[in-house]
Every structure is written in structure tokens, then in C-alpha cells.
C-alpha positions as a printed Julia matrix, in Angstrom:
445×3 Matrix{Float64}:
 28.66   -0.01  54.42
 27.08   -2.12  57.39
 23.43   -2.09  56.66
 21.07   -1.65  58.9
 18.55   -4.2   58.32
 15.24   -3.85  58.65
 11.86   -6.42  58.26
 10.53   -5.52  55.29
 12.1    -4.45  51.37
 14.98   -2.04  50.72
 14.55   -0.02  47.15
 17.47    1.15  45.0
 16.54    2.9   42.08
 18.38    3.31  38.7
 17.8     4.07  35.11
 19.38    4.43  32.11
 21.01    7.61  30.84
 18.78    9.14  27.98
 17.97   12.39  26.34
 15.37   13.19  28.02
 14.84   14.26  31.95
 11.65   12.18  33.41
 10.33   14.82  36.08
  9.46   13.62  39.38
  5.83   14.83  38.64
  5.56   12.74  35.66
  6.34    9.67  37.07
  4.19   10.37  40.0
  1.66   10.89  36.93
  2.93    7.51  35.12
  2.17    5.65  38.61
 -1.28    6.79  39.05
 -2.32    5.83  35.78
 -0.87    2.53  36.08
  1.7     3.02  33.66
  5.08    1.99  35.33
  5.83   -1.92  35.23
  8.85   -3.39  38.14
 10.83   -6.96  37.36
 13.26   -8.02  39.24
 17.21   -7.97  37.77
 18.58  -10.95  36.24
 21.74  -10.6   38.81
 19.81  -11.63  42.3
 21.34  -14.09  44.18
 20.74  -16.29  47.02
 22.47  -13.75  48.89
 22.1   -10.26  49.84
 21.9    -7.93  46.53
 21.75   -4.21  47.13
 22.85   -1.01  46.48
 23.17   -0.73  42.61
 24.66    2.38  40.23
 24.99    2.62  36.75
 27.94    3.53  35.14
 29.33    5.21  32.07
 29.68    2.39  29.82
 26.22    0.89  30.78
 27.22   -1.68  33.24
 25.4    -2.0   36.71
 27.73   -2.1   39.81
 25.88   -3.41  42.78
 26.91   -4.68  46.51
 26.19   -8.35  47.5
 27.56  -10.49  50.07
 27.58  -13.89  47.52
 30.04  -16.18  47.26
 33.29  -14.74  46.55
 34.57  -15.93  43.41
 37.81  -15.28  44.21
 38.16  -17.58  47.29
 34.73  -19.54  46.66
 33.61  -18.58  50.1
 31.11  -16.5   51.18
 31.47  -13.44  52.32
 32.16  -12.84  56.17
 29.25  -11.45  58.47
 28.63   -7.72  57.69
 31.33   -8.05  54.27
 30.5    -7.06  51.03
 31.8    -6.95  48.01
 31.35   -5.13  44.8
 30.07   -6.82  41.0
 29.71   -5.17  37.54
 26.45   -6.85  35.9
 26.71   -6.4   32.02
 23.25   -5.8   30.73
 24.29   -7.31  27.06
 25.86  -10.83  28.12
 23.63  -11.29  31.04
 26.74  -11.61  33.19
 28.15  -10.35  37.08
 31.72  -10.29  37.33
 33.28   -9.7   40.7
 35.03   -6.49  40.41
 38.83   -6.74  41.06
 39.46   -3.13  40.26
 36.35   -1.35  43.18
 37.09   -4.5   45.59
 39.15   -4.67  48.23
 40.07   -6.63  51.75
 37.88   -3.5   53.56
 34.3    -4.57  53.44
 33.43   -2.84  49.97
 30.54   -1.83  48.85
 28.99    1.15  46.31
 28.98    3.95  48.06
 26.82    6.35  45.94
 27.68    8.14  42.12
 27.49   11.85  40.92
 25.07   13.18  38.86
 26.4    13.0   35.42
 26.77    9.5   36.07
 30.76    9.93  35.7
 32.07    9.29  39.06
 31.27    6.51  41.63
 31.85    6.26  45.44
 32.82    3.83  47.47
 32.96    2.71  51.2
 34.9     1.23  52.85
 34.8    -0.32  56.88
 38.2     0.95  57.52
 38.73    3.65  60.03
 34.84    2.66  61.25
 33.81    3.6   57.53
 34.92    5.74  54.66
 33.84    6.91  50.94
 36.0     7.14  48.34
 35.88    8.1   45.24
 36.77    7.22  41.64
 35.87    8.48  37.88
 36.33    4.8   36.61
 36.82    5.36  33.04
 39.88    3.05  32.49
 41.01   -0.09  34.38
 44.17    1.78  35.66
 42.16    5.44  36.33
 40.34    2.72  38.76
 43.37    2.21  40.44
 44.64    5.36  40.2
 42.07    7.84  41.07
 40.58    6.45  44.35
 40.49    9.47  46.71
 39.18   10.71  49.58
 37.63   13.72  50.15
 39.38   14.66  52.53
 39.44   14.75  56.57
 36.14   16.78  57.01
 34.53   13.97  55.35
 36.03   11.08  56.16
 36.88   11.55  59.79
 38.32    8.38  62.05
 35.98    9.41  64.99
 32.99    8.99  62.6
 31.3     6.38  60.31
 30.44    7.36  56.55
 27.88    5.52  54.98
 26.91    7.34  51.47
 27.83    9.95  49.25
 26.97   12.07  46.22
 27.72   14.81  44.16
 26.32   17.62  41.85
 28.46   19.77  40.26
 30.93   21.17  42.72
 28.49   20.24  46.07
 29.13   16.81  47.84
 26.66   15.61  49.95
 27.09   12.61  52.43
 25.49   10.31  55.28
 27.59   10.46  58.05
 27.1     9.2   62.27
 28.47   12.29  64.14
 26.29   12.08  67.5
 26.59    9.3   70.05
 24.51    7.04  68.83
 26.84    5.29  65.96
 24.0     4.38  63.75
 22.15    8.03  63.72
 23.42    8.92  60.38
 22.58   12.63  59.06
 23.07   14.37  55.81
 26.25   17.23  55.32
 27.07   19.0   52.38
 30.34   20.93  51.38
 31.72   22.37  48.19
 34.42   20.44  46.44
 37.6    22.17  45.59
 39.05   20.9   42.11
 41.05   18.44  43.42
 37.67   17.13  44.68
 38.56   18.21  48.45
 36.87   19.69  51.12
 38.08   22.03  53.76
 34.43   22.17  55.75
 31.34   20.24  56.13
 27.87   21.48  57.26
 25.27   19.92  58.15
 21.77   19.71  56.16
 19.53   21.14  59.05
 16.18   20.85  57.13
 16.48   17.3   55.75
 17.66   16.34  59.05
 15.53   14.58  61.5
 15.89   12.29  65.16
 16.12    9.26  62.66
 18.73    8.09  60.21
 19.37    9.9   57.3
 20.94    7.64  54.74
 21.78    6.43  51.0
 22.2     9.75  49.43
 22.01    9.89  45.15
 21.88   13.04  42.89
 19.49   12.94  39.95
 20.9    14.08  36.48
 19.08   17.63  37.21
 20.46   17.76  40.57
 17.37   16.61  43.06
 19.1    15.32  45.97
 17.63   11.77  47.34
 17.9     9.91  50.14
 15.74    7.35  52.27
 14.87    8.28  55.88
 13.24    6.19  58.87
  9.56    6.24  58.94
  8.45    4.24  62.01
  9.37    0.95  61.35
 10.92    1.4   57.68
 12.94    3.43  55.72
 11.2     5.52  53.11
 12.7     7.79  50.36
 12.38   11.27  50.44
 14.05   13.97  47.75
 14.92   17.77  47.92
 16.25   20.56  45.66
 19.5    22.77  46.78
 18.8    26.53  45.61
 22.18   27.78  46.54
 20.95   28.8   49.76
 18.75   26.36  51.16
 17.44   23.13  50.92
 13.97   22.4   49.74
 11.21   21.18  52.4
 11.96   17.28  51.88
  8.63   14.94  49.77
  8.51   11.65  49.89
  8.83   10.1   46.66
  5.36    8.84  46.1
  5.83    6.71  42.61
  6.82    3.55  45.02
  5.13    0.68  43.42
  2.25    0.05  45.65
  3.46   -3.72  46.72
  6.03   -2.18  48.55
  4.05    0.17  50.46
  4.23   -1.18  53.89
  8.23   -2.41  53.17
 11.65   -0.27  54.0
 12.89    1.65  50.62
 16.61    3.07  50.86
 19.2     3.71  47.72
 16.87    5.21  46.04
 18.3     6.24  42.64
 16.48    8.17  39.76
 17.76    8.23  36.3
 15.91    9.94  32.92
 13.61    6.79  31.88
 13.8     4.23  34.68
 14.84    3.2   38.02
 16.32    0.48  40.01
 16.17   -0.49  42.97
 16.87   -3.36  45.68
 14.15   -5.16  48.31
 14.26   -7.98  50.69
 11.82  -10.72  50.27
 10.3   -10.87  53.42
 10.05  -14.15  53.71
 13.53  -15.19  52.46
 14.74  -11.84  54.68
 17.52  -11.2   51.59
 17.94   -8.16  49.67
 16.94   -8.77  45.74
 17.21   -5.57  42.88
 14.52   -4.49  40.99
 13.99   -2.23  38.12
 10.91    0.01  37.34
 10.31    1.43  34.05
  8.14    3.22  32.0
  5.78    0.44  30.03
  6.4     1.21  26.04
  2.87    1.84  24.76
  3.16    4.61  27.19
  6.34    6.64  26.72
  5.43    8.57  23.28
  2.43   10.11  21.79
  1.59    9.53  17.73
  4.43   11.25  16.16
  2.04   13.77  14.42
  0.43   14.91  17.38
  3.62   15.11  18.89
  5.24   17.71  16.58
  1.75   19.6   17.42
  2.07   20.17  21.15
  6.19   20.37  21.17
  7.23   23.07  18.89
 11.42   22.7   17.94
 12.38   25.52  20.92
 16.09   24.77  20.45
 17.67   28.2   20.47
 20.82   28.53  17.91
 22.79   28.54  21.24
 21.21   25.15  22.35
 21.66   23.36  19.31
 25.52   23.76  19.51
 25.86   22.95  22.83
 23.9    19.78  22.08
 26.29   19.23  18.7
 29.01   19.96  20.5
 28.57   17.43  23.34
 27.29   14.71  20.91
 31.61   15.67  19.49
 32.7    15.34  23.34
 31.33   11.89  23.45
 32.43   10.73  20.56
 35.48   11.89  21.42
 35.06    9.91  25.06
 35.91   13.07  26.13
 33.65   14.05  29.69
 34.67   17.29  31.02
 34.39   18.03  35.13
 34.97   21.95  34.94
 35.22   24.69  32.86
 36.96   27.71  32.83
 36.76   31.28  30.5
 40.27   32.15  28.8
 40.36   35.73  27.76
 44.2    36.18  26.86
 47.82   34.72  27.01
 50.57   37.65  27.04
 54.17   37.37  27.49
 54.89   40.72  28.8
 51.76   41.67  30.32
 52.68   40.96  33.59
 49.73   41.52  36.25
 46.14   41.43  36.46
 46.54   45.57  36.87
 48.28   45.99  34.11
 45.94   43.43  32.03
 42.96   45.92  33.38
 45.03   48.77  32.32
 45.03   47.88  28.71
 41.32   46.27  28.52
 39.15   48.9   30.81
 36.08   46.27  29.57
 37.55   43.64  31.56
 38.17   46.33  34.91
 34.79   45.21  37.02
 35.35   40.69  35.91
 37.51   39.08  38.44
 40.38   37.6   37.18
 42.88   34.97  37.65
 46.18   33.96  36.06
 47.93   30.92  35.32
 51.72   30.89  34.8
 52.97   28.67  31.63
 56.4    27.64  30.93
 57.58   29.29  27.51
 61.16   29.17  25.74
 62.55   32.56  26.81
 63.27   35.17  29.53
 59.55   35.49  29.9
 57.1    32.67  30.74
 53.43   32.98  29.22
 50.71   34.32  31.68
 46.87   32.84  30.82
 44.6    35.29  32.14
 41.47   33.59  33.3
 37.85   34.72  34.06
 38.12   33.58  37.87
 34.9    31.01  38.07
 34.76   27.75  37.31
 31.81   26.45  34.99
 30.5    22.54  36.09
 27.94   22.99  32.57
 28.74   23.5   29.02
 26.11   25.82  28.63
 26.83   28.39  31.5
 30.51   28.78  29.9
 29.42   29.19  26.73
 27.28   31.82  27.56
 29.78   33.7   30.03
 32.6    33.32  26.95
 30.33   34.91  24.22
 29.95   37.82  27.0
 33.8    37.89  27.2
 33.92   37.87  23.34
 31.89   41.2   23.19
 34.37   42.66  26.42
 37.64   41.55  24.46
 35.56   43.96  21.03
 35.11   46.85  23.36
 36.17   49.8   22.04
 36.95   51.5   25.31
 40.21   48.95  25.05
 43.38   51.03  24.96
 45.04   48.37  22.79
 43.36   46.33  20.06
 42.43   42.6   21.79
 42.2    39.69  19.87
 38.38   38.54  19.91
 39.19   34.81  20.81
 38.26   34.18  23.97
 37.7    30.33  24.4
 36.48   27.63  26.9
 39.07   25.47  28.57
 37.74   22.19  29.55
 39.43   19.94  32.13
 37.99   16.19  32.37
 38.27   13.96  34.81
 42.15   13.31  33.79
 42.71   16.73  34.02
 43.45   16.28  30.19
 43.13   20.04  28.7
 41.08   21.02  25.54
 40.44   23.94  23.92
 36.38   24.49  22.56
 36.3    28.25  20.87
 32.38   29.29  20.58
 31.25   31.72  18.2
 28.15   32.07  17.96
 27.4    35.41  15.84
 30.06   34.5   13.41
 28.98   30.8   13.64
 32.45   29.45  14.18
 32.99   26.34  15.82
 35.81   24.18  17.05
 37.67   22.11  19.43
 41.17   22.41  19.84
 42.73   19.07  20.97
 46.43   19.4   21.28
 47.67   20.67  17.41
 44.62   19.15  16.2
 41.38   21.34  15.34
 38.29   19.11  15.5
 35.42   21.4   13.96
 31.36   20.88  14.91
């Protein structure tokens, strides 16, 4: 990720992951009033210090160019490398497991915080990415996305995703350091067979340092005259959202560059050169505490409990996920598993409730002449909540009585994580029956 430097400060922002979404209209109300308070991070250098993203357990990975711990040299002209600050001991760590001999730096993360990106100056620049759960997924699961994305005739710079969208800075025209914003969906292997580009966040400037808020708001920094300023938009399924620029900028940066930017649910980070020293430092911006929460007795006044019976599960049952360090990617609806029902027809034939869903099937091994055929609602769910809903619908299809043959009424969410690790959530909610199946076990909610 070659920078492109600029007089003035570059912003990264971050936060940490917490309950509760901060709208983009309440911090621009929480600036206004004076209410938002920036320090720099403990983990500035001497050196260049950019580009920060938190991960799962915590930690804060960020790019810097410092001496190399490794070799105790610094870093080559236009290197990087990549460090994991731990908030707790106060410590950077240069990162053996994200680091390699290809100029690497953090590349961008996906919304639920879950997977990171990486780039790399190989092949004039590449992202990569990787769920980083373990030390050895690390090393395992760095992938590309594929060709369309990382093409050898073009330079990458940034990435992000939401759900199944990926969305990327990429320099496709003549001009190598004209970077625009693309967008493709991501197969499940987390490929892509075509890129497009994003013609209404697009401008005659760089586009660059795209992030994906936790409720999918798309943001990236663009060039303003002189400096880069940050800018975010909202992907309908159809079109992108006329881009704003982010206006809760602490006002001492006003007349500086601000790229990276990075939004999280209560704060953000974010990275600046001092103009004088002309190296990049992070900073973090947060919401000042006698500001955050009203008296707890007004509070219960003017927010009612509007958890619906559906929402409280889904927020019991992903408090179980976690403790069960258990993050799911996709979802999928599982209406039946039949040895000799052979076909999607003859499936229809027997269930008339099911003849207008789309189906698919999936083929498992089974002791026998037969093998086991799964059919499958064919869509795949990125949220807990729109699966749940679309299973309870299945659960009324599967009680039907228009089926020709009585149908068990178990239809049940399978969740794949990031491991592609299977387990089996069943969701009732009229009958109020609850459970995860994980392998033989039953883990009940």
C-alpha cells in the first residue's frame, strides 16, 4: 500500500465493538455540542503510523514503517509492515503471522469486524484476505479474491466487505495513482467472477481507503483540492447513495488530509501526520463519558423495551454463538433430508407448499445403496435474523396441509463460519423451542 502522501494529517478511524450502533447523525450531533474528545494512541512512533483496524479479540493492527524488530532496521523506502497493539499491556508486537517480504500493510476489514485485508506490493499491489481467528487460520486462510480483483495490469490499494458485497480501491486508467471504487458480489468461497465499477462515488480524483461500518455504510476518503477528505454512502441493492462528507472531523484537522476513515459503534480511530514532523501518528475519538447516557430513570421513560419475542432470541442466541467462539459467515434454510426422494420434482411432488420456493440440494455420503439428499431453500442468509425469519416461514410450509405426505415440522438453520465448521440452530418460535445442534451435542438457549 504505497501512500500517497500529502502536506497535511491523514485520519483513520476505529472504535470498539459494542451493543449499540452510534448513527452518523448522532455523532455529527455529539460534535456540535462539543461532546467528542481525540488523544492520540499510545503506539505512535517516530515513524510513519497509519492505517489501523480492530480485530476480534480487541487488538489494534496498524501499518508503520518503524524499525523492524526482526532485523533492527528500518523499513526500506515505500515498505511497511504490519503490528498488533494490545490495548491491555500497552504493547505493539510486530506481526509474524500478517507480515511478509511484500511491502505489507492493512488493507481494510469487513463489517462484522471478522475478517481483515491485506496488501501487498507484489504484482504492482494486491489485497488479500484472512478471517484471523487462530495463529494457523492466519496462515492458512490468506486468499485472494480472485483475478477480477486482483489483476497484474492494475494496482489495489483497499478493500472491504459487507455481507456478500466486496468493495475495493483499485488504479484501472492510465494514470497509476487514479484509484476508483468497484464492487462485486462474493461467491462463498469469497470469489469473484466480475467487478463493476461504483459510477456515483466516483470522481476525476482518487478514490481510496475503503471501510464498511457494522450497519453497512460504505466509507472512503476522496481528494478535495489539496487533501483527502472522507466521504460515506449507503448501497440499497441497486444503487449507491449520493456520497456526504463525514462532517464529525474534529475541527483541528479541518484544513489537513483525512483517509482510512473507519467507524465503529462508540468510537473511532484514526491516523494524521504532524505537519511539522511530516509523519503519520493514530488518533482515537470518542464519545466523552458524562455524555453517553441519560439518568437511568429518564431513560426507561423515552426507550420503551421494543424487543419483539423474535429479537430477544436472536440476541440470546448470538450471546450462545459467542460464547461458543462460534462467528458464522452464511446461512442457509434446511427443509428436509430423504434417502429416496430423489429430485427437487419429486420433493415438490410430495410437498405442493414448497412448489413456488426455489430449491437446492446437497448430496451426503450415507452407509447404503442410497446416499442422503439435503434439500435446501436456495439463498444464502449473511444475518441471523433474516434466516430465522425465512425458517419459521418454512416451518408453517413443511405444516401445510395441502402436503401429500405428512412432513416433519423441523426445518432448521445451517450455519457455516468462517472454517466452514457446520452447526445446526433449530428456531421455534410458537412452540418456544430452542437449540443448537453442534455435532451429537444439543446446546439449548
Amino acid at each position: 500500500m504505497i501512500r500517497i502522501f500529502v502536506s497535511g494529517i491523514l485520519f483513520i478511524v476505529f472504535a470498539v465493538f459494542a451493543n449499540a450502533q452510534t448513527s452518523i447523525s448522532e455523532w455529527d450531533s455529539l460534535c456540535k455540542t462539543g461532546k467528542i474528545e481525540c488523544t492520540a494512541c499510545d503506539f505512535n512512533s517516530t515513524y510513519n503510523d497509519y492505517s489501523p483496524v480492530m480485530i476480534k479479540n480487541g487488538h489494534i493492527l496498524f501499518t508503520s514503517d518503524r524499525v523492524n524488530p526482526k532485523t533492527r532496521e528500518a523499513a526500506l523506502a515505500n515498505n511497511q509492515n504490519i503490528y498488533e497493539y494490545n490495548p491491555k499491556t500497552g504493547k505493539s508486537t510486530y506481526s509474524y503471522f500478517y507480515n511478509s517480504d511484500d511491502h505489507t500493510a492493512v488493507g481494510g476489514n469487513s463489517a462484522n469486524g471478522q475478517i481483515i485485508f491485506i496488501y501487498k506490493s507484489l504484482y504492482n499491489g494486491n489485497v488479500y484476505l484472512s478471517n484471523g481467528s487462530s495463529q494457523k487460520d492466519k496462515l492458512r486462510n490468506f486468499i485472494s479474491p480472485g483475478l477480477a480483483v486482483n489483476s497484474d495490469d492494475y494496482s489495489e490499494q483497499s478493500a472491504a466487505i459487507w455481507t456478500n458485497y466486496i468493495v475495493f480501491s483499485s488504479a484501472r486508467k492510465d494514470d497509476p495513482s487514479d484509484y476508483d471504487l468497484y464492487f462485486a458480489m462474493l461467491d462463498e468461497n469469497f470469489k469473484v467472477d466480475e467487478v463493476m465499477p461504483i459510477a456515483e462515488l466516483n470522481t476525476a480524483n482518487p478514490e481510496v481507503d475503503v471501510r464498511f461500518t457494522p450497519d453497512g455504510i460504505l466509507t472512503f476518503s476522496t481528494k478535495k483540492g489539496p487533501f483527502f477528505k472522507p466521504y460515506y454512502s449507503k448501497f440499497d441493492g441497486i444503487s449507491w447513495s449520493e456520497p456526504i462528507e463525514v462532517a464529525f472531523i474534529p475541527e483541528e484537522y479541518a484544513n489537513t488530509s483525512v483517509r482510512d476513515f473507519v467507524l465503529y459503534d462508540s468510537s473511532f480511530y484514526f491516523s494524521a501526520n504532524n505537519v511539522e514532523e511530516e509523519n503519520f501518528d493514530v488518533y482515537v475519538s470518542t464519545i466523552k463519558k458524562d455524555s453517553v447516557f441519560p439518568d437511568p430513570v429518564d431513560l426507561a421513560e423515552i426507550i420503551p423495551d421494543t424487543l419483539t419475542p423474535l429479537d430477544q432470541k436472536l440476541q440470546d442466541l448470538q450471546e450462545k454463538l459467542d460464547s461458543m467462539e462460534f462467528k458464522p459467515y452464511r446461512a442457509f434454510v434446511q427443509i428436509g433430508a430423504y434417502q429416496f426422494v430423489r429430485s427437487i420434482g419429486e420433493f415438490k411432488a410430495r410437498f405442493p407448499a414448497f412448489e413456488s420456493t426455489k430449491l437446492t440440494t446437497e448430496e451426503e455420503a450415507a452407509k447404503g445403496e442410497n446416499s442422503i439428499i439435503r434439500y435446501i431453500i436456495d439463498n444464502t442468509y449473511y444475518t441471523l435474523k433474516e434466516a430465522a425469519i425465512r425458517q419459521q416461514e418454512a416451518l408453517q410450509q413443511q405444516a401445510d396441509p395441502t402436503n401429500l405426505y405428512e412432513s416433519p415440522v423441523d426445518a432448521f438453520i445451517a450455519v457455516y463460519d468462517n472454517r466452514n465448521i457446520r452447526i445446526v440452530i433449530f428456531f421455534n418460535l410458537e412452540k418456544k423451542d430452542f437449540k443448537i445442534l453442534v455435532g451429537d451435542e444439543v446446546v439449548y438457549f
